[in-house]
N, C-alpha and C positions, 0 to 999 in steps of 0.2 A: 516448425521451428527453423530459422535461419541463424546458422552458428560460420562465423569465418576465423579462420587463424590467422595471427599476428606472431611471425616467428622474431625472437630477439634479434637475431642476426638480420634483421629486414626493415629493424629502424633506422631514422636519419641516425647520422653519426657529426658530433662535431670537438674539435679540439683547441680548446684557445689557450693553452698551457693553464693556466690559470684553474679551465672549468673544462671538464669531460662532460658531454652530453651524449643522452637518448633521448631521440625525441622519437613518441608513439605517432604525432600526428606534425605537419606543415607544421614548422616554426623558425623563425629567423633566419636564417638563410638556406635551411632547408622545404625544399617543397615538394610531395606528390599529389596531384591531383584526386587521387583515389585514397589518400590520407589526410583531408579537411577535420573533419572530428566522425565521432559514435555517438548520433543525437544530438544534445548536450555540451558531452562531453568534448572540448574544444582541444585541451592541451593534458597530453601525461609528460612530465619530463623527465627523465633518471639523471639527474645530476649528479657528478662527481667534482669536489670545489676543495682547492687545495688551505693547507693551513692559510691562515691570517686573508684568504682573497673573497670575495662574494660580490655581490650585486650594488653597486653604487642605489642615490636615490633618483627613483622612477617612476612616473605617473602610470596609472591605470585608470579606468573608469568602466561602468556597467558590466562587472565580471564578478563572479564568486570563485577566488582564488585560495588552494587548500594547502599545505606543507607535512610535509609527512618525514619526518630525520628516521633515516632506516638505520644509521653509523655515526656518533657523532654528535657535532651539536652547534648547533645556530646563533647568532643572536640577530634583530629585526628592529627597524623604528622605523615609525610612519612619521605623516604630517598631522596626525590627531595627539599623540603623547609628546613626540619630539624628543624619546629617551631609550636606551637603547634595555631589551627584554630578552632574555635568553629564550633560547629552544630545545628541550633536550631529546636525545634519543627516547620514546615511548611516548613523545608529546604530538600532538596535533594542532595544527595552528589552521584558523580560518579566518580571512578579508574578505567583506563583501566592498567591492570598489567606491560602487552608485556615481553619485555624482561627481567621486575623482578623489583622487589619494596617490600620494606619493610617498615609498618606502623601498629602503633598503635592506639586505639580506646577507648578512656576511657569515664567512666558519668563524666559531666562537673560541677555534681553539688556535694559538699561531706556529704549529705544525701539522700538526694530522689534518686527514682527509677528513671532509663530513659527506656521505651518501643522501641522497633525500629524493620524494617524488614530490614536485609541482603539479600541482592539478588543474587546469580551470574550468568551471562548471558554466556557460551562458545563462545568464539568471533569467527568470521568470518576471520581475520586473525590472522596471527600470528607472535609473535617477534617485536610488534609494540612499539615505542616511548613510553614508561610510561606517562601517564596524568592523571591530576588529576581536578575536578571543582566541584559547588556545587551551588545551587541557591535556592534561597525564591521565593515559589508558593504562591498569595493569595487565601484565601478559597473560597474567595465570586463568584472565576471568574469558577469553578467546582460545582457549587450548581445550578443543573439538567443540567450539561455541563459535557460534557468530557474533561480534561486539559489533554492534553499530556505534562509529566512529563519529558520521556525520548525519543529521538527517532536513528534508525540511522545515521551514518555522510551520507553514500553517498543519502538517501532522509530524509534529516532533517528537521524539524518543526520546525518555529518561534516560540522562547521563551524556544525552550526542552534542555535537555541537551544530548548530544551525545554520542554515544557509535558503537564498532566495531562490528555490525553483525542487519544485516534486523529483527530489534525490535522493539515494542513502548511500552513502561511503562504509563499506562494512569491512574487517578482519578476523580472519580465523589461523588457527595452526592446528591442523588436523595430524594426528596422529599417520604413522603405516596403516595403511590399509583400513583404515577409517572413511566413514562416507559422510555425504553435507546431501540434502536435498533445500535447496534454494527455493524460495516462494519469492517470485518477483511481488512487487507490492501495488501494478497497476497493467492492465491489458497494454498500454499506451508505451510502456517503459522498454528498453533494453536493459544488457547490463555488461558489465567491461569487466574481464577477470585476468586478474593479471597474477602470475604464479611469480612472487617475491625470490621463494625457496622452494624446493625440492620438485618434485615430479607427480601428475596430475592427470589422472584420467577424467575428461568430460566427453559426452557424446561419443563414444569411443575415437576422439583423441585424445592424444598424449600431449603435454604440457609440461615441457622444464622449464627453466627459471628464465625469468624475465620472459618468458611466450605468455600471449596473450590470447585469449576467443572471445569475441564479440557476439551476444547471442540475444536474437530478439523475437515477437512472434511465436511465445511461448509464457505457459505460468511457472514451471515447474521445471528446475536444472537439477540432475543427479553427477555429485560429482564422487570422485573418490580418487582419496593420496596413495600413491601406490610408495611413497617413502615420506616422510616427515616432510610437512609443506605448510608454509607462511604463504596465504593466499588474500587480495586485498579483491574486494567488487566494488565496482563501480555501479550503481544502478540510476540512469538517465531516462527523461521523455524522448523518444528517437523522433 
């Protein structure tokens, strides 16, 4: 097994008044060589986006892009509806770009902060049909469960929402001292754990909030929350 740490204090940092970023990997004017993506896994972003401000509209193309409202809540239009759709905290929003789409992302509310992770996933094909979906996860059915969030179209999971490339977006909230044994779902894959909340033993490291391990080269992850922990995986082809 090859497991690396990604400590929070070691992401890019960026501040446009407006939007507080984390970026896990190179993006927009931040860049480290040795943080391109984990497989796949191209962009995690920890955005913090002040009342009334968000993302103007922006092209994309051949990407499967994810939203995850951790505080707060969104609203989004592309160039497929032309209207604008809320996002609420416990929602999931998924874009497969393909052949090119352009959307906007603003906070839904014109005060408060909205928190949320961008994700993008490098699809497995390409030039596909633009789509766009988004669904409400309850909390209660992920507290000491794994809920798959996302999975791929060609082996998809009841209740996930899809996306083009052999992935699965999962959440848990583990009790104290509760344990998860993770079965990756292919020899090929990695997976990206990113500890949302609390404290987190894997591989005997330790894991606070916003620390990440990257772990591939392996079937079988044994973790355990050594305090109450909102834990999201990432699982990519590396």
């Amino acid at each position: 097994m090859i497991a690396k740490i990604y400590k929070s204090n070691d992401r890019g940092i960026a501040d446009y008044g407006w939007l507080k970023a984390n970026y896990s990997f190179s993006f927009s004017n931040y860049f480290n060589s040795e943080k391109m993506n984990f497989g796949a896994l191209r962009v995690l972003n920890d955005d913090f986006i002040q009342g009334g401000m968000g993302f103007g509209m922006h092209p994309h193309e051949n990407m499967e892009i994810i939203s995850i409202p951790l505080k707060g809540a969104l609203k989004h239009r592309d160039s497929m509806s032309n209207k604008w759709i809320s996002l609420e905290e416990g929602e999931v929003q998924v874009m497969s770009a393909g052949t090119g789409i352009e959307h906007s992302e603003m906070n839904n509310h014109p005060t408060e902060e909205v928190n949320l992770f961008q994700i993008w996933i490098i699809p497995n094909k390409q030039n596909v049909t633009p789509s766009y979906n988004q669904k409400k996860f309850n909390a209660l059915e992920r507290k000491n469960k794994l809920q798959v969030l996302v999975s791929s179209i060609e082996h998809s999971v009841e209740g996930a929402l899809i996306i083009h490339q052999n992935a699965q977006v999962s959440r848990i909230n583990l009790s104290e001292n509760s344990v998860l044994k993770y079965q990756l779902k292919s020899k090929n894959n990695g997976v990206y754990i990113m500890v949302i909340e609390g404290e987190v033993l894997v591989d005997n490291k330790i894991l606070n909030k916003r620390d990440a391990l990257g772990v591939y080269k392996t079937d079988v992850i044994n973790l355990k929350a050594n305090f109450s922990s909102d834990i999201l995986f990432i699982e990519v082809p590396m």
